[in-house]
Every structure is written in structure tokens, then in C-alpha cells.
C-alpha positions as CSV (number, residue, x, y, z in Angstrom):
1,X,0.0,0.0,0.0
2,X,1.1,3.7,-0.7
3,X,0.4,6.0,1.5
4,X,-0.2,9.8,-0.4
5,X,-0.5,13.0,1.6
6,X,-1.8,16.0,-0.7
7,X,-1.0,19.6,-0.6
8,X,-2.9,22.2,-2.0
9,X,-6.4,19.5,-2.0
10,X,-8.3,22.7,-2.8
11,X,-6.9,24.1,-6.0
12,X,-7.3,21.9,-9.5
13,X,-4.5,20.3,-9.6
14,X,-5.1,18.7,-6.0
15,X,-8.7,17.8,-6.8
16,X,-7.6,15.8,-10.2
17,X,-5.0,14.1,-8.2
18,X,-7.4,13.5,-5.2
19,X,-10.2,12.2,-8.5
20,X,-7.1,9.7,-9.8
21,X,-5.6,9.1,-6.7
22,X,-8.7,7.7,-4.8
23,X,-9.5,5.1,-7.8
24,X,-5.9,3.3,-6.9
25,X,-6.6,0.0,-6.0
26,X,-2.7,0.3,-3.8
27,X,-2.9,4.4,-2.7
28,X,-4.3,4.6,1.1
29,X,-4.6,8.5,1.4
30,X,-3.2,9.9,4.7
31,X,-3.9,13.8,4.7
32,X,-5.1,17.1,2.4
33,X,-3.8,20.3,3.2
34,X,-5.3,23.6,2.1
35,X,-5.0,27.0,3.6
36,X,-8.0,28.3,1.8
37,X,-9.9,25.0,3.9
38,X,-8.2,24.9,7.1
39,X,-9.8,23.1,9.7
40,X,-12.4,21.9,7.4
41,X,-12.9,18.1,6.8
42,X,-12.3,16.5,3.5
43,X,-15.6,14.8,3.6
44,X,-17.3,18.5,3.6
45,X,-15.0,19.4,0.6
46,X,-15.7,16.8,-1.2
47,X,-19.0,15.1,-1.1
């Protein structure tokens, strides 16, 4: 299993890579970082 961290999970690029990312059968994702979303859970940014 790879564990993926994400920075900038907000912006485009972050959300396409979050999009592929979360289709790999061997990624486990650990975090997402975004100043714009601090303190926000993922699950609220992306339904």
C-alpha cells in the first residue's frame, strides 16, 4: 500500500489528483492540506 499525503487539495490540480488518486486500488490516502480549507474536513469538501 502507498500512503499519499496531498497539498494544496483545494486548487485543481489537488482535486484531479485527489479524483485519480482515490481510484488506486494500492494508494491509502493519509492527509489534504489547504490554507484556503483549514480546519475543514475532506468529507465536507468533497461530497
Amino acid at each position: 500500500m502507498i500512503k499519499v499525503g496531498i497539498v494544496g487539495g483545494t486548487g485543481y490540480t489537488g482535486v484531479e489528483l485527489l479524483r485519480l488518486l482515490s481510484q488506486h486500488p494500492q494508494v491509502q490516502l493519509q492527509a489534504i492540506t489547504s490554507r484556503k480549507e483549514a480546519g475543514l474536513p475532506a468529507a465536507d469538501m468533497y461530497p
